[in-house]
C-alpha positions in Angstrom: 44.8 3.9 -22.0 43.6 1.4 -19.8 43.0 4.2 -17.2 41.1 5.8 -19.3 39.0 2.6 -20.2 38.9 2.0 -16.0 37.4 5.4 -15.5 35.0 4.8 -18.4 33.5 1.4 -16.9 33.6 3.8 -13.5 31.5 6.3 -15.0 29.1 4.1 -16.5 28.8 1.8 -13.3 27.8 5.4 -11.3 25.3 6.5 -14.2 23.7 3.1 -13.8 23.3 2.9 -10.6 22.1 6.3 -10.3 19.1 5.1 -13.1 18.2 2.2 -10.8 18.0 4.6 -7.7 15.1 6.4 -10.0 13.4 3.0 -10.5 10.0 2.6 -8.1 7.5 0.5 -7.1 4.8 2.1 -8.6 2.1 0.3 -7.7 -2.0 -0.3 -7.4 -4.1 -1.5 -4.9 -5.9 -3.8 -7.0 -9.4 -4.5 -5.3 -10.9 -7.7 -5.1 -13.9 -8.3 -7.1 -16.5 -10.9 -7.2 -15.1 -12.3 -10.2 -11.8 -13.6 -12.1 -9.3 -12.0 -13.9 -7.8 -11.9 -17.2 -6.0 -10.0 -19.5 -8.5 -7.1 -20.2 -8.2 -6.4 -16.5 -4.3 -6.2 -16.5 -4.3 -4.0 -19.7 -4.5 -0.5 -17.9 -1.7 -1.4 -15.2 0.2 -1.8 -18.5 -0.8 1.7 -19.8 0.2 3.5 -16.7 3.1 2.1 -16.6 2.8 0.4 -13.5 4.8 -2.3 -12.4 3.4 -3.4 -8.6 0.2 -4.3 -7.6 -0.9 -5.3 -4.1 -3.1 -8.0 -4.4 -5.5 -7.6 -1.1 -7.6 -11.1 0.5 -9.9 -10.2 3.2 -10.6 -11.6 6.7 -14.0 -10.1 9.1 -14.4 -9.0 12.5 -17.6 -8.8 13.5 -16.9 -6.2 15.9 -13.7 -4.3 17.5 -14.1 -6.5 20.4 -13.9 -9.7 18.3 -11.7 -12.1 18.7 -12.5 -14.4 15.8 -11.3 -13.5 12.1 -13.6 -15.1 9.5 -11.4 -15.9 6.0 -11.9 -17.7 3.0 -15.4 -18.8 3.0 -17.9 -19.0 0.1 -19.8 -16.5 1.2 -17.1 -14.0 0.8 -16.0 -12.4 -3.3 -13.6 -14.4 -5.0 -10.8 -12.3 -5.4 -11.3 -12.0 -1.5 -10.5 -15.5 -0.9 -6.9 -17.6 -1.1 -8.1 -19.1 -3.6 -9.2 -15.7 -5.3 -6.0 -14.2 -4.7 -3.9 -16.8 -6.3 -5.5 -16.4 -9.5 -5.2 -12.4 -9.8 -1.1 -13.1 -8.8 -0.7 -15.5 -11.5 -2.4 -13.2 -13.8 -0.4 -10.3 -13.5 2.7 -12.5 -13.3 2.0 -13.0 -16.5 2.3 -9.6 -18.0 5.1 -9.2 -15.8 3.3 -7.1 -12.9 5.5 -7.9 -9.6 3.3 -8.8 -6.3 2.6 -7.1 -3.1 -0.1 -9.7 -0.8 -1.5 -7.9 1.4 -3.8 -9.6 3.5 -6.3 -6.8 5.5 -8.6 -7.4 8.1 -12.4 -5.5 7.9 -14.0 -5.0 10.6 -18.3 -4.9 9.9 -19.5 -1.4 9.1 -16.5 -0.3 8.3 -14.8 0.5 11.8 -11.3 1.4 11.9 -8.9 -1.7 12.5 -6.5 0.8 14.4 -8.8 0.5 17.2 -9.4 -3.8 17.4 -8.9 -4.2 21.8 -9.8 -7.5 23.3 -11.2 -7.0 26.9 -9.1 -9.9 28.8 -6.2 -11.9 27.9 -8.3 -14.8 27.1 -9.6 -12.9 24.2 -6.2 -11.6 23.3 -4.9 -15.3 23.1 -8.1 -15.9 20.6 -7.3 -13.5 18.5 -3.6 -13.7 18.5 -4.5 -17.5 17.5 -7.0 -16.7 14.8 -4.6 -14.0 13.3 -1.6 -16.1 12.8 -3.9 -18.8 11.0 -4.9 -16.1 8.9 -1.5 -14.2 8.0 0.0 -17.5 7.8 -2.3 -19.3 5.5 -1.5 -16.4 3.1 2.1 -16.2 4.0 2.3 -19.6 2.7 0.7 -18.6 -0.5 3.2 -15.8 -0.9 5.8 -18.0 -1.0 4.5 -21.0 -3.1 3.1 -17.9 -5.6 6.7 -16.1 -5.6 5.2 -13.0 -4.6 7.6 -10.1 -4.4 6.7 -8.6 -1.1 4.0 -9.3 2.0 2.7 -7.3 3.9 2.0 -8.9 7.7 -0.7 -6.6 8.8 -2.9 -3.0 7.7 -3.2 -0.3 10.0 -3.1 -2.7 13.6 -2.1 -0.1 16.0 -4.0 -1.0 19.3 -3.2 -4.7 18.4 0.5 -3.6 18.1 0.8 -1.6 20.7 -0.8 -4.0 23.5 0.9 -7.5 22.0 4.5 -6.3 20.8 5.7 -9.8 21.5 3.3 -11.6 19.6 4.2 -9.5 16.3 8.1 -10.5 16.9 6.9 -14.1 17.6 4.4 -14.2 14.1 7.3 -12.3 12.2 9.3 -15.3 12.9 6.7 -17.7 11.7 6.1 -16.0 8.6 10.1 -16.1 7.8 9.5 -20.1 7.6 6.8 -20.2 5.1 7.9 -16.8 3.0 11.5 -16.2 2.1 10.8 -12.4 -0.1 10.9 -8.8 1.2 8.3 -8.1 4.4 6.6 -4.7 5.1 3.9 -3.8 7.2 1.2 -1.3 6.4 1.1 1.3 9.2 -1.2 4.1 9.0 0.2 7.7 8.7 0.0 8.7 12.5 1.2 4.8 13.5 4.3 4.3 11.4 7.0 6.4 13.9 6.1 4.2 17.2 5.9 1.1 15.3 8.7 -1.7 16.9 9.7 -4.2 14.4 10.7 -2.3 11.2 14.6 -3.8 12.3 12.8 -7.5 11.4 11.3 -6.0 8.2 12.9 -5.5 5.0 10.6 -2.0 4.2 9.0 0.8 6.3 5.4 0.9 5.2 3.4 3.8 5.7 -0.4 4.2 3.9 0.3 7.7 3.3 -2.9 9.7 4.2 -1.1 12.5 5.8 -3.0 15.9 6.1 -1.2 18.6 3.9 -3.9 21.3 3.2 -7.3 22.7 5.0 -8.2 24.4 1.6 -11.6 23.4 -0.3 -9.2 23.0 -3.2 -5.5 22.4 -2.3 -2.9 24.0 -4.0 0.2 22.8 -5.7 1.6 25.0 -3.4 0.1 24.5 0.0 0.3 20.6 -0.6 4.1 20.8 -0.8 4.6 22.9 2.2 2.1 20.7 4.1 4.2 17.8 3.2 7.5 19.5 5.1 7.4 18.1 8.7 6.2 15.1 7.8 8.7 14.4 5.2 11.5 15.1 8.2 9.4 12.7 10.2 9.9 10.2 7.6 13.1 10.4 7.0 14.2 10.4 10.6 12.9 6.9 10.4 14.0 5.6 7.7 17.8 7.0 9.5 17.0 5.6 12.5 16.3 1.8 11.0 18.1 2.2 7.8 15.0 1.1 5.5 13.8 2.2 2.6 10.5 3.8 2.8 7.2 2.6 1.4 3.4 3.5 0.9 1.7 0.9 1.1 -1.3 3.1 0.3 -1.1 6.4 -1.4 -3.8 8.2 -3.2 -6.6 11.2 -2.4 -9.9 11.7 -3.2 -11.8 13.7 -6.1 -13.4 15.9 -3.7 -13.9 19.1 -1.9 -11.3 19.3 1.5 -9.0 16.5 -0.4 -5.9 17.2 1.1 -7.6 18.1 4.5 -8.4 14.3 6.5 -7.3 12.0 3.5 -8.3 9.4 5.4 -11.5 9.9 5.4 -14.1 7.8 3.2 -17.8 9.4 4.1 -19.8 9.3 1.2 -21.6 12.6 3.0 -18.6 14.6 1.1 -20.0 14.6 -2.1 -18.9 17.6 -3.5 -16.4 16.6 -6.7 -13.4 18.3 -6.8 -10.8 17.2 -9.5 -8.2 19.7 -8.8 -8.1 19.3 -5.6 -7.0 15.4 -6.5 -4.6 16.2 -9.0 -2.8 18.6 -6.8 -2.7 16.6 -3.6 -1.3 13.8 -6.1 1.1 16.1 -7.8 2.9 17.3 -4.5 3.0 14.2 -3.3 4.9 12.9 -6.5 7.0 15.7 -6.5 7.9 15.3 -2.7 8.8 11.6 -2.6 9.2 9.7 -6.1 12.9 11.8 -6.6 14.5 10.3 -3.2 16.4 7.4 -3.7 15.5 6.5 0.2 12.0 6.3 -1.0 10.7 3.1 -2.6 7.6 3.9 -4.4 4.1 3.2 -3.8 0.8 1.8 -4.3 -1.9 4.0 -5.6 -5.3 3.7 -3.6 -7.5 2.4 -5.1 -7.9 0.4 -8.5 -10.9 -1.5 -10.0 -10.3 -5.0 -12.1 -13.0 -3.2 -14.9 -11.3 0.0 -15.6 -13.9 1.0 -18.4 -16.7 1.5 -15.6 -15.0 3.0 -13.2 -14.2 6.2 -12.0 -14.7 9.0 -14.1 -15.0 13.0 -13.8 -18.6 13.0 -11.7 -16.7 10.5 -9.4 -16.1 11.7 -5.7 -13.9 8.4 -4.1 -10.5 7.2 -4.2 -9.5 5.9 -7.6 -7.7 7.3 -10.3 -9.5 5.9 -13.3 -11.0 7.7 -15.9 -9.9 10.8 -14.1 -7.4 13.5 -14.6 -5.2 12.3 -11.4 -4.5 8.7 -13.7 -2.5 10.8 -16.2 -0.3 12.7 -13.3 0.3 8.7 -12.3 1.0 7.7 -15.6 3.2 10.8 -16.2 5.4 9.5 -13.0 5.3 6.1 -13.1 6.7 6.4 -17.4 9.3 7.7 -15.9 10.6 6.0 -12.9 10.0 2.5 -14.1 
């Protein structure tokens, strides 16, 4: 009898733990807006059943040559700001919506952060100073806020690859102020040459892999697109034992979706709905079933859902589309 009872509590133990390997992060990247939040802006995380969002504070460049990041100022929008961010974490706290801080850097008219290269040493020094005030200041708020996870940098790869020691060094620092889970948001073609995932509790990867060349993407095509790089990512997460995260995920509404996901010109134009809901639906059906993958964070999500989005929309988010019901279907049922 009581072996029966021992393999009983066994069984149980194994089907529970095989539930929480379902669980995800199933996240939003919830952009920051000139104004606060409340509850009416929390409301459709709730409905889709998300559970994460990445709360994102902004610093500027003026230029990729730069050394100087600009941050919390009152010329910048308030969910932008520390004191901005803050407010939106201890919002969603309270409808129980765990944190990802993510602090980003933009770089003026919209150049690509990948490619930030100081021209001598001195300038390295400058910006290597100005970043860790920066990462630090909201490292700090991280921990005083109880954030979940933060993220240490967004898609940094010239900065990476040219000051490797810094980035050990500021990982370090951050450990002092923040005591949660760390990631760091490397972009799709960055993430396999990245050196410190061993100091970092997550490899995170904003997920904007080609899968298709098709003006509209089939369910079909997008999974066999996703085939070597899948292997790609798992062979990292074997070879540092981490469980794998997209920091950003998400495609948009529009012709050639699944082609440069990456890609944000407002020259493509062309709506495509399909297209989004099939990128999305392979990429679901690829990743949200592997217990070595940790979920995600949807790119991107508006504080005022109701204007929004919407069938004639050709960008990123989601809302008010047919894609936010593929999300919703997922994230009911890996929650």
């Amino acid at each position: 009898m009581k072996r029966i009872k021992f393999l009983i509590i066994i069984s149980i133990i194994l089907v529970s733990s095989c539930k929480a390997q379902l669980k995800k992060i199933n996240g939003v990247s919830f952009v920051a807006s000139r104004e606060q939040i409340n509850e009416k802006h929390v409301k459709p995380l709730i409905d889709i059943h998300a559970n994460y969002a990445a709360v994102m504070p902004f610093g500027f460049i003026r230029n990729l040559e730069h050394p100087d990041i600009v941050f919390n100022t009152d010329r910048q929008w308030f969910g932008e700001t520390r004191e901005g961010a803050k407010q939106y974490i201890e919002t969603l706290k309270k409808k129980h919506i765990k944190i990802m801080l993510k602090p980003q850097i933009w770089v003026w008219h919209g150049e690509f952060t990948g490619n930030i290269k100081m021209q001598s040493e001195a300038n390295w020094k400058i910006l290597e100073d100005s970043y860790t005030r920066f990462i630090l200041e909201f490292a700090a708020l991280a921990g005083q806020t109880n954030a979940d996870i933060f993220c240490i940098g967004t898609e940094l790869e010239t900065f990476v690859n040219n000051r490797p020691e810094y980035w050990f060094d500021l990982i370090n620092k951050i450990k002092l102020v923040y005591h949660g889970k760390l990631t760091y948001a490397a972009n799709w073609n960055e993430f396999n040459s990245t050196p410190f995932w061993n100091e970092l509790d997550y490899v995170g990867i904003d997920a904007y892999f080609p899968v298709s060349t098709s003006k509209t993407p089939t369910l079909e095509e997008c999974l066999k697109g996703w085939k070597s790089h899948k292997n790609d990512i798992i062979q990292t997460y074997k070879t540092y034992n981490k469980p794998i995260l997209f920091t950003e995920y998400g495609y948009r509404s529009v012709d050639y979706s699944g082609k440069q996901p990456w890609e944000s010109n407002r020259d493509m134009d062309q709506v495509n709905l399909e297209a989004q809901n099939n990128t999305t639906q392979a990429l679901f059906e690829t990743f949200w079933d592997e217990d070595w993958f940790a979920g995600g964070f949807v790119w991107k999500w508006f504080i005022n859902h109701d204007e929004v989005g919407g069938e004639q929309n050709f960008m990123f988010t989601p809302q008010n589309k047919p894609a936010e019901a593929i999300i919703k279907t997922y994230y009911e049922t890996h929650k």
